[in-house]
Structure formats: structure tokens, C-alpha cells
DSSP file (Angstrom, degrees, kcal/mol; ACC not computed):
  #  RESIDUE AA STRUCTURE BP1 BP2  ACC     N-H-->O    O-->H-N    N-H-->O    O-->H-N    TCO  KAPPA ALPHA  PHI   PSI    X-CA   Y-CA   Z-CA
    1    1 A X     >        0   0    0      0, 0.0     4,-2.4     0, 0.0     5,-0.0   0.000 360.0 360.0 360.0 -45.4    0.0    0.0    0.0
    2    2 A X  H  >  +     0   0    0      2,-0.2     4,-1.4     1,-0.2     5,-0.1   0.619 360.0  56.1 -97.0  25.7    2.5    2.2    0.6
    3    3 A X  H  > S+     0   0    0      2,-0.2     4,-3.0     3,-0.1    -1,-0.2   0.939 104.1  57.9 -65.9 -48.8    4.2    1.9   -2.6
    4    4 A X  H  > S+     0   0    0      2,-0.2     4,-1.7     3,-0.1    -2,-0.2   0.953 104.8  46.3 -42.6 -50.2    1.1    2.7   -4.1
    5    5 A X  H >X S+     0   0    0     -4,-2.4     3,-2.4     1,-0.2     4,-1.0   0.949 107.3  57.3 -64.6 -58.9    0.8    5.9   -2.4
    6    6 A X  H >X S+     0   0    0     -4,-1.4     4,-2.5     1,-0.3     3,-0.8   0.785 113.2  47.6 -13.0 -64.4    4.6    6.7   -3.2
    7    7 A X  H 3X S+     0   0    0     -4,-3.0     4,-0.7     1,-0.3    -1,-0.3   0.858 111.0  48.1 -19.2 -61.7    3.3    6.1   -7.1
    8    8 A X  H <X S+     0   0    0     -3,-2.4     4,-1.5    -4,-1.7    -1,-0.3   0.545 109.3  46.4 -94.1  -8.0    0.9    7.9   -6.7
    9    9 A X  H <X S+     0   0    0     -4,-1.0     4,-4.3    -3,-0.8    -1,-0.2   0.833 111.9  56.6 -78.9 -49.5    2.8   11.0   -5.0
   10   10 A X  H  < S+     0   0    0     -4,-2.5     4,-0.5     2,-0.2    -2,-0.2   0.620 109.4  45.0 -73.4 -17.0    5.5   10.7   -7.8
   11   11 A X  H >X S+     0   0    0     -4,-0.7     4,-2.1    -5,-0.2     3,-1.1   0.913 110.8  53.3 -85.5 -63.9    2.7   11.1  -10.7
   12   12 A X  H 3X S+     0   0    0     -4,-1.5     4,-1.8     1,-0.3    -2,-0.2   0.782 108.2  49.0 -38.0 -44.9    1.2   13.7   -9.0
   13   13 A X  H 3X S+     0   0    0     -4,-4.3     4,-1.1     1,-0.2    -1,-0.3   0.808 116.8  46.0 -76.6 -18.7    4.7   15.8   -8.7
   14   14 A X  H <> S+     0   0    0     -3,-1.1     4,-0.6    -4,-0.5    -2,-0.2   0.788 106.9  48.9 -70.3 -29.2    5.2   15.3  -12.1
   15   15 A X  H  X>S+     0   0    0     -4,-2.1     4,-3.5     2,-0.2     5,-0.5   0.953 118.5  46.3 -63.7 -55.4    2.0   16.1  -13.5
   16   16 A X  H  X5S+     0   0    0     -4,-1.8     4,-0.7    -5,-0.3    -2,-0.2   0.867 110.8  52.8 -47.1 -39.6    2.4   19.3  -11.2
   17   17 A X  H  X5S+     0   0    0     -4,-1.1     4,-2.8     2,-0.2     5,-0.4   0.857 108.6  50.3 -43.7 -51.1    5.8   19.7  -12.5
   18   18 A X  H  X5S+     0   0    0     -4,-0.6     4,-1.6     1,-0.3     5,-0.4   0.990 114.7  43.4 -48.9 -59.4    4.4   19.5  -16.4
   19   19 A X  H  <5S+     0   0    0     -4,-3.5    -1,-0.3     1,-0.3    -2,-0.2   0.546 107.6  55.8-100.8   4.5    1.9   22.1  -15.8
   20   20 A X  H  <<S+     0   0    0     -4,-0.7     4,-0.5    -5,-0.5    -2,-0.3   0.880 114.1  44.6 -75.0 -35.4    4.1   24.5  -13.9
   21   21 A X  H  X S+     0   0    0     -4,-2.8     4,-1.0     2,-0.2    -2,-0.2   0.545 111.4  50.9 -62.0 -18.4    6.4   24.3  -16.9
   22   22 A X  H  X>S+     0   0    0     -4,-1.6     4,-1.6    -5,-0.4     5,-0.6   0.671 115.6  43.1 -79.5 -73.4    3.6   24.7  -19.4
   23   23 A X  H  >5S+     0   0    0     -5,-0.4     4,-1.3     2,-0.2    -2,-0.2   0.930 108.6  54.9 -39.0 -32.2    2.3   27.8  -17.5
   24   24 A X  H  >5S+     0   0    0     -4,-0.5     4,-3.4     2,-0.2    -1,-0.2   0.932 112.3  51.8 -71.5 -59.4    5.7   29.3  -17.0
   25   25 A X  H  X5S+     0   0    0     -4,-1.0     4,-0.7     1,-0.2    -2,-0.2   0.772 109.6  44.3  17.4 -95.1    5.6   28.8  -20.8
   26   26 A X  H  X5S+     0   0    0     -4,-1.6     4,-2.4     2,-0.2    -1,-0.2   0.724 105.1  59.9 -67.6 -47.8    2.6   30.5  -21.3
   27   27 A X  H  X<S+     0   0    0     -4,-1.3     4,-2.2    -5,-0.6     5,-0.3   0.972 105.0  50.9 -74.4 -48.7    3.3   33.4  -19.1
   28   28 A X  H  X S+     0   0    0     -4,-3.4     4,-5.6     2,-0.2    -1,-0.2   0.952 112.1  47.0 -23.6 -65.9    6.5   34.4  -21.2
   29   29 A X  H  X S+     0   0    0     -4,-0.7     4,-1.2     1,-0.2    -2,-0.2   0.843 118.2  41.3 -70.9 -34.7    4.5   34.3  -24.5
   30   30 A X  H >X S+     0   0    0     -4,-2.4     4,-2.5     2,-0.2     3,-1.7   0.995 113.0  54.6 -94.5 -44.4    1.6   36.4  -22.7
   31   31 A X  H 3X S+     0   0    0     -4,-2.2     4,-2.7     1,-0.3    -2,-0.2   0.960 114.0  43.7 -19.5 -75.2    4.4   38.9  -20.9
   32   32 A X  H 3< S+     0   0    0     -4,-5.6    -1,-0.3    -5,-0.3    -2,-0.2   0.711 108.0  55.6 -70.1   2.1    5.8   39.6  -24.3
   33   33 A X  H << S+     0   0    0     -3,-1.7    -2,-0.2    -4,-1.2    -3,-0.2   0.907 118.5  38.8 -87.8 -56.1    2.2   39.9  -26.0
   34   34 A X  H  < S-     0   0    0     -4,-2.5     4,-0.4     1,-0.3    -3,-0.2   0.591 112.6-118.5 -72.9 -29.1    1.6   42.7  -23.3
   35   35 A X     <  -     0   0    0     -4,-2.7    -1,-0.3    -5,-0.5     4,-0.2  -0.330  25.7 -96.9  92.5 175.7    5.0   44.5  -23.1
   36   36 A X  S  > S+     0   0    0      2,-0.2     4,-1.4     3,-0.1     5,-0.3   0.861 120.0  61.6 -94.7 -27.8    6.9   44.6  -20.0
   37   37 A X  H >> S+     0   0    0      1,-0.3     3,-2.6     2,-0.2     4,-2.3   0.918 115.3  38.0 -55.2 -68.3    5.6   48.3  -18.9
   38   38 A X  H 3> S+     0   0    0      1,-0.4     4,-1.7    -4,-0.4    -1,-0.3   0.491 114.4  54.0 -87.4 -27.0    2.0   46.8  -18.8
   39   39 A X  H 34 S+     0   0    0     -4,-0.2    -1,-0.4     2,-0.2    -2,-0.2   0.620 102.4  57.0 -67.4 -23.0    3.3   43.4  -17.4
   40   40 A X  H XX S+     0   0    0     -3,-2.6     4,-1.8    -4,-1.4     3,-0.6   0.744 111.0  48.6-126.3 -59.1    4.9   45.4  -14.6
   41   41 A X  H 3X S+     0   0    0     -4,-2.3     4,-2.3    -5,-0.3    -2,-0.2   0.976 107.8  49.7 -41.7 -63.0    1.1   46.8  -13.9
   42   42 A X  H 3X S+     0   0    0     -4,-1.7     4,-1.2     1,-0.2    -1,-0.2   0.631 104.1  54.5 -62.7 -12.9   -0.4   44.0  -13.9
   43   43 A X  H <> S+     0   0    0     -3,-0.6     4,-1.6     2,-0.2     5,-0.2   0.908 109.6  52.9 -73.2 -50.4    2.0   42.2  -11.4
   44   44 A X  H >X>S+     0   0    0     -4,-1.8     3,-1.9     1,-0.3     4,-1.2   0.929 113.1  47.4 -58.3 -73.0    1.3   45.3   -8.9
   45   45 A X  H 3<5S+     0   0    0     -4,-2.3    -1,-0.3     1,-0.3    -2,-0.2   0.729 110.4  50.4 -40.2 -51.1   -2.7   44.4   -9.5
   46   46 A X  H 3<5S+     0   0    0     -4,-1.2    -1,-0.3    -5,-0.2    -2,-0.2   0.771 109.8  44.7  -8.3 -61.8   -1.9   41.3   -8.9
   47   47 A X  H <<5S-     0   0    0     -3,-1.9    -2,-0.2    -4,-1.6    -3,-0.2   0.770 113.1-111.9 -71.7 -35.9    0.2   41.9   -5.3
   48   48 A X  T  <5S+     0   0    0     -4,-1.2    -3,-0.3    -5,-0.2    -4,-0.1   0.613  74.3 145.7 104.7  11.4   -2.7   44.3   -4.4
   49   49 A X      < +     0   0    0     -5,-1.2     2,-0.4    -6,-0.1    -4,-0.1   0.497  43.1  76.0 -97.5  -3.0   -0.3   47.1   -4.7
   50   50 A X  S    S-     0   0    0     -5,-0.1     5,-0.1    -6,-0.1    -1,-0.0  -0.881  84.0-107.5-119.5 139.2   -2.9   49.9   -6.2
   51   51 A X     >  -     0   0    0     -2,-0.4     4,-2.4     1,-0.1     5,-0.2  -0.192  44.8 -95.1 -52.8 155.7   -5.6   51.9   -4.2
   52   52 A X  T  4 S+     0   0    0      2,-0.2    -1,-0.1     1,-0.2     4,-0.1   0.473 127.7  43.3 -22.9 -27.5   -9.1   50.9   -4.9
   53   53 A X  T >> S+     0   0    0      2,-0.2     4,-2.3     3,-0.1     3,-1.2   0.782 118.6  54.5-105.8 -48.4   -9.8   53.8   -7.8
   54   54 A X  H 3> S+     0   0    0      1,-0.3     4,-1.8     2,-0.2     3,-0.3   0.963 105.4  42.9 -39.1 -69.4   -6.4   52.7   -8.9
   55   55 A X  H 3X S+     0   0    0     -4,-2.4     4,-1.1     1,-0.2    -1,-0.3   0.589 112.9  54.6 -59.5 -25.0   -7.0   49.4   -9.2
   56   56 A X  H <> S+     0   0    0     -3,-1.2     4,-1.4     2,-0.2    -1,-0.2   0.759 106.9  53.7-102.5 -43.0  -10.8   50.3  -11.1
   57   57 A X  H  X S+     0   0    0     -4,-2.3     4,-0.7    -3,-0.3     3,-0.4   0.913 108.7  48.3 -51.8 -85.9   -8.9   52.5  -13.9
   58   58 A X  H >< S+     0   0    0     -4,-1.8     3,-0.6    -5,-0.3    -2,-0.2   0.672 118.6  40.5 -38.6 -37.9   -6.5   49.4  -14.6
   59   59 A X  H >< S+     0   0    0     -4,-1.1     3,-2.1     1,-0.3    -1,-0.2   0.980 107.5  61.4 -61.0 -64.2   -9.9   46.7  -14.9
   60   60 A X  H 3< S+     0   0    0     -4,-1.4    -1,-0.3    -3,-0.4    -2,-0.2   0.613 109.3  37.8 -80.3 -33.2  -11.8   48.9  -16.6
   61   61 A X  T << S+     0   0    0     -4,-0.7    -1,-0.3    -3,-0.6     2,-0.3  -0.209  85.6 137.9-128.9  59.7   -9.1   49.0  -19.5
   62   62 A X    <   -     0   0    0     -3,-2.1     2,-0.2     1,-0.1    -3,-0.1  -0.538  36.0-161.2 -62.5 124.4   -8.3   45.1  -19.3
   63   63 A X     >  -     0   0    0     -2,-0.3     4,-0.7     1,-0.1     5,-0.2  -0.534  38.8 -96.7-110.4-174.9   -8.0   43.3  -22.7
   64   64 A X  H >> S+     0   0    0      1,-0.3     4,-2.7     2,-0.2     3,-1.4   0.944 125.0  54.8 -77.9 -51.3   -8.3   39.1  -23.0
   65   65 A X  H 34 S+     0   0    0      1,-0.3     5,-0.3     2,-0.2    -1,-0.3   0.726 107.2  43.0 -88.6 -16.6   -4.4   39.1  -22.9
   66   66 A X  H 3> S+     0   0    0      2,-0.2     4,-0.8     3,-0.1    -1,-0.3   0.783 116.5  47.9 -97.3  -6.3   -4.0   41.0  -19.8
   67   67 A X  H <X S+     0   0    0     -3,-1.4     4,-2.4    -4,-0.7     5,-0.3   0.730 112.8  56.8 -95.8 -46.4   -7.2   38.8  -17.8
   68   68 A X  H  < S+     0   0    0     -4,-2.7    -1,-0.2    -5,-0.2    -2,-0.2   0.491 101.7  50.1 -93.3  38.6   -5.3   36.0  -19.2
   69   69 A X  H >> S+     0   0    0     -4,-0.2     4,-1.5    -5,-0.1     3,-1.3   0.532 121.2  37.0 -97.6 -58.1   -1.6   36.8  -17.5
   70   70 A X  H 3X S+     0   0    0     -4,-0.8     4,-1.1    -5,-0.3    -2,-0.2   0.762 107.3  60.2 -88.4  -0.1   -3.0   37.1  -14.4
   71   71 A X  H 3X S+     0   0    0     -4,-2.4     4,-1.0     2,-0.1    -1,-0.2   0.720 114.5  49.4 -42.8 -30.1   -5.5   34.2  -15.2
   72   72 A X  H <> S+     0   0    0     -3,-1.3     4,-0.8    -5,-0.3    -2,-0.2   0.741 105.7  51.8 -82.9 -37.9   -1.9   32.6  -15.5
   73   73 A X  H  X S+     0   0    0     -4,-1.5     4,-2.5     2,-0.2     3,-0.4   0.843 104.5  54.3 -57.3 -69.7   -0.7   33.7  -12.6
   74   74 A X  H  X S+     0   0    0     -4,-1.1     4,-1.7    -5,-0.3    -2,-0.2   0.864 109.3  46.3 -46.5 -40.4   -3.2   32.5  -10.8
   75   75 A X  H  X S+     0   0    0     -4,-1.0     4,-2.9     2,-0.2    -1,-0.2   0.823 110.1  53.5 -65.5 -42.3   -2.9   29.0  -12.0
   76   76 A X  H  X S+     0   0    0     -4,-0.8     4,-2.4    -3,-0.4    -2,-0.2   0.870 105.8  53.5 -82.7 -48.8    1.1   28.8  -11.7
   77   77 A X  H  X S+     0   0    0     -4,-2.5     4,-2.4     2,-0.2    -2,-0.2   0.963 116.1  42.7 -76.6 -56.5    0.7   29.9   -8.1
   78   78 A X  H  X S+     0   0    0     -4,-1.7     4,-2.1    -5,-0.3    -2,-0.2   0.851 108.4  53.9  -4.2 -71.0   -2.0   26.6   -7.8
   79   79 A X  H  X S+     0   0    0     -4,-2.9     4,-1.3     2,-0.2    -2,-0.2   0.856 113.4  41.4 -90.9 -21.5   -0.2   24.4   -9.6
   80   80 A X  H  X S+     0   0    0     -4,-2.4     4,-0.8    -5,-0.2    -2,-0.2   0.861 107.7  62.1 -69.5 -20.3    3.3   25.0   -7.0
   81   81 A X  H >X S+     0   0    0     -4,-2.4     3,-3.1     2,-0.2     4,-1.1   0.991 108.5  45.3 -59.9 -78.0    0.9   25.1   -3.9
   82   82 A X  H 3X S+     0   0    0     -4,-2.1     4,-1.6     1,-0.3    -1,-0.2   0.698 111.6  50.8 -57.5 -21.0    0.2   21.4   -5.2
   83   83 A X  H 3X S+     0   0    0     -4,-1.3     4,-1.3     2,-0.2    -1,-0.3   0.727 112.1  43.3 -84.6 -13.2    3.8   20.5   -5.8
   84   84 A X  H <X S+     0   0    0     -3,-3.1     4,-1.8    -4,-0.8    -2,-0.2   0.671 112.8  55.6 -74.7 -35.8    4.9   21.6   -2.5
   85   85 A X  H  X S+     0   0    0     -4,-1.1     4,-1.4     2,-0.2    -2,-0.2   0.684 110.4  42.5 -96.3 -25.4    1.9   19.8   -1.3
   86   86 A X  H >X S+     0   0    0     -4,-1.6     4,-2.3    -5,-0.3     3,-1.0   0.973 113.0  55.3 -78.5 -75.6    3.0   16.4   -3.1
   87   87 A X  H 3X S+     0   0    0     -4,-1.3     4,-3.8     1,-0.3     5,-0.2   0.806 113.3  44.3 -37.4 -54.4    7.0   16.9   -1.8
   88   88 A X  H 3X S+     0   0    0     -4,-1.8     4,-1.5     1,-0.2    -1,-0.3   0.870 114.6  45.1 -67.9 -41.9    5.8   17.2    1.6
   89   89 A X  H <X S+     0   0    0     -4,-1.4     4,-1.9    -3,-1.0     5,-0.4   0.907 113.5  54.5 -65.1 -45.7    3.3   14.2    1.4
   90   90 A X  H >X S+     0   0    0     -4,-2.3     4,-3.3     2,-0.2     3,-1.2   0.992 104.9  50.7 -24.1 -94.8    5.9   12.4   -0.1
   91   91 A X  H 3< S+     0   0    0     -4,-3.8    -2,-0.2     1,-0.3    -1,-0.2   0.891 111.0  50.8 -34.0 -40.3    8.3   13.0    2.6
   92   92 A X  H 3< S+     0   0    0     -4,-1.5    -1,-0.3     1,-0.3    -2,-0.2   0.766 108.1  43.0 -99.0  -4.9    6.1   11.9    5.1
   93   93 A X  H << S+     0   0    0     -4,-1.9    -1,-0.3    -3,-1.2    -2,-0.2   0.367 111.7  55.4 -64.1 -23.1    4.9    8.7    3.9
   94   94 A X  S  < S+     0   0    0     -4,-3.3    -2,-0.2    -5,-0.4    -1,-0.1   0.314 106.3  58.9 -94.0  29.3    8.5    7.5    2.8
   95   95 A X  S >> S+     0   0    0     -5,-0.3     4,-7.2    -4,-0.1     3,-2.8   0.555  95.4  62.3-113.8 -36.2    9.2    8.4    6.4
   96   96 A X  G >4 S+     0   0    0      1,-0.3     3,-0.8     2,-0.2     2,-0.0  -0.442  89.5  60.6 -76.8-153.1    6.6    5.9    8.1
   97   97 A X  G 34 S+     0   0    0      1,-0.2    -1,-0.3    -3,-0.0    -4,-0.0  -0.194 114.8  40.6-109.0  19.5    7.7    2.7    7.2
   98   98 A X  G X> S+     0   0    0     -3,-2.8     4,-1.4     3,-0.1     3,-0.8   0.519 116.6  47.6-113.2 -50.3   11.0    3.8    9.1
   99   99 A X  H <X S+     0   0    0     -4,-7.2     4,-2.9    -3,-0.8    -3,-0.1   0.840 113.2  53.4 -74.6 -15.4    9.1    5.5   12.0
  100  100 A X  H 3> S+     0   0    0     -5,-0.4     4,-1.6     1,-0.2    -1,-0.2   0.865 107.2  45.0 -57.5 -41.5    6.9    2.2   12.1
  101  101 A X  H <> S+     0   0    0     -3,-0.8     4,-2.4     2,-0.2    -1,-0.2   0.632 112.1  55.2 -93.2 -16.8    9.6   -0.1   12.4
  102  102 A X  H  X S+     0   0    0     -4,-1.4     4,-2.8     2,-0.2    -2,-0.2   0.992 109.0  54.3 -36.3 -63.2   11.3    2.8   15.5
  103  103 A X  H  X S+     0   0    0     -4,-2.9     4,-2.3     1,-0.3    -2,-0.2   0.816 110.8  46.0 -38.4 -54.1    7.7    2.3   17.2
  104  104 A X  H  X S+     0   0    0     -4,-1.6     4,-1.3     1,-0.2    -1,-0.3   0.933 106.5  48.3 -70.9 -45.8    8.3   -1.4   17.2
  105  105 A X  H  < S+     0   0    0     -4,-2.4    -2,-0.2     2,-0.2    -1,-0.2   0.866 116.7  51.8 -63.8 -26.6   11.7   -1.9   18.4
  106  106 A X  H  < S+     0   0    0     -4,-2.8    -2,-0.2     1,-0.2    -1,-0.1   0.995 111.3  54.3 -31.8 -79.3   10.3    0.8   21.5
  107  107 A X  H  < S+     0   0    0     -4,-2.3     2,-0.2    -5,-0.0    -2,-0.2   0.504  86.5  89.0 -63.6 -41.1    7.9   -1.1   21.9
  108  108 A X     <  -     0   0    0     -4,-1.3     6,-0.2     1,-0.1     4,-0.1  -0.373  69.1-109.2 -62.1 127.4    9.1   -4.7   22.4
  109  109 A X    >>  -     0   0    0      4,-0.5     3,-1.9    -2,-0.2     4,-0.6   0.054  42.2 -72.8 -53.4 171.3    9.9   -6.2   25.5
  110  110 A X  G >4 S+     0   0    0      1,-0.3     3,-1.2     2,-0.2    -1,-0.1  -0.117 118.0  28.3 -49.6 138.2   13.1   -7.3   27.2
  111  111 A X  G 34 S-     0   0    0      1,-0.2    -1,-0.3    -3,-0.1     3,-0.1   0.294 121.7 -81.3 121.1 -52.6   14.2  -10.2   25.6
  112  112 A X  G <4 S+     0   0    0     -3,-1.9     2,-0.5     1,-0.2    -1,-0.2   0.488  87.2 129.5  56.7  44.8   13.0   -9.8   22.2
  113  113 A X    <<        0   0    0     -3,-1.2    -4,-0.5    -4,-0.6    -1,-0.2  -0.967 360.0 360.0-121.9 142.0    9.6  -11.0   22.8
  114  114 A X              0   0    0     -2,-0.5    -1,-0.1    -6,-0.2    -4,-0.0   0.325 360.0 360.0 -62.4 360.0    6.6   -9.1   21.6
């Protein structure tokens, strides 16, 4: 069983892998589409970094390539949350079949009978 999960941890960081490099990708292509001055905006909108009225000027004159950078963004930040979330699960399942076998040798009595 847990080999399976291990499997199933090591497809899962690779798929995550796959589509953090496809997004990363994507966010170049869409970076140069926009220019960098206007990429450089949209990161700030992004951070939160412009007052409310601020922030309502820049929407208002949002094209389909600048909702989809920070669509992109959004996604890329996602798909590393899950790869982080895989490494860790990872670590800690190739960890029990160590800490299991600690538990048991604690555990035994004097002797070496169970």
C-alpha cells in the first residue's frame, strides 16, 4: 500500500511539474504579447499594490491578454501550492515505514519477545 501511495505521489509531482512548466511557458508568451511596462502593472494588480480607484482605472481597461496573465498567474501559483503539497506528502509517507519499524523496536519487551 504504501508503494502505491509513493506512485501515486511521484505522478502527482510530475504532472504538477508538467503544468508549472507549461504555464511558465505560457506566461512568457503572454508577458511579451503585453510589453513589459504593462506586465509590470499587472504584477502590482496582482500583489494588491494599487488603491481601490487605482485598481478600477486598470480593470476597466483590461484586454483578453492581460485577464489572461493574471488568469496565468493564478494558475502557476496553484499548480506550485500542489507541488509543494505532493514533496511534503511524499516526505512523510516515505518516512513511516522507518518510523513504524522505530515504534516497534520501543515497543518490544526485554528479551525480544513481543
Amino acid at each position: 500500500m504504501v508503494d502505491e501511495i509513493q506512485q501515486f505521489l511521484t505522478e502527482m509531482a510530475r504532472g504538477a511539474d508538467a503544468t508549472t512548466l507549461e504555464l511558465e511557458q505560457k506566461e512568457a508568451r503572454l508577458r511579451a504579447l503585453v510589453g513589459p511596462e504593462r506586465a509590470e502593472e499587472l504584477e502590482r494588480l496582482w500583489a494588491k499594490e494599487f488603491a481601490p480607484a487605482d485598481e478600477e482605472d486598470i480593470k476597466r481597461f483590461m484586454d483578453w491578454s492581460d485577464k489572461e496573465l493574471i488568469w496565468t498567474w493564478s494558475r502557476l501559483e496553484r499548480s506550485r501550492e500542489r507541488r509543494a503539497a505532493a514533496g511534503r506528502a511524499h516526505m512523510i509517507h516515505s518516512q513511516q515505514p522507518a518510523a513504524s519499524l522505530l515504534s516497534k523496536e520501543k515497543t518490544r519487551k526485554p528479551g525480544g519477545r513481543d
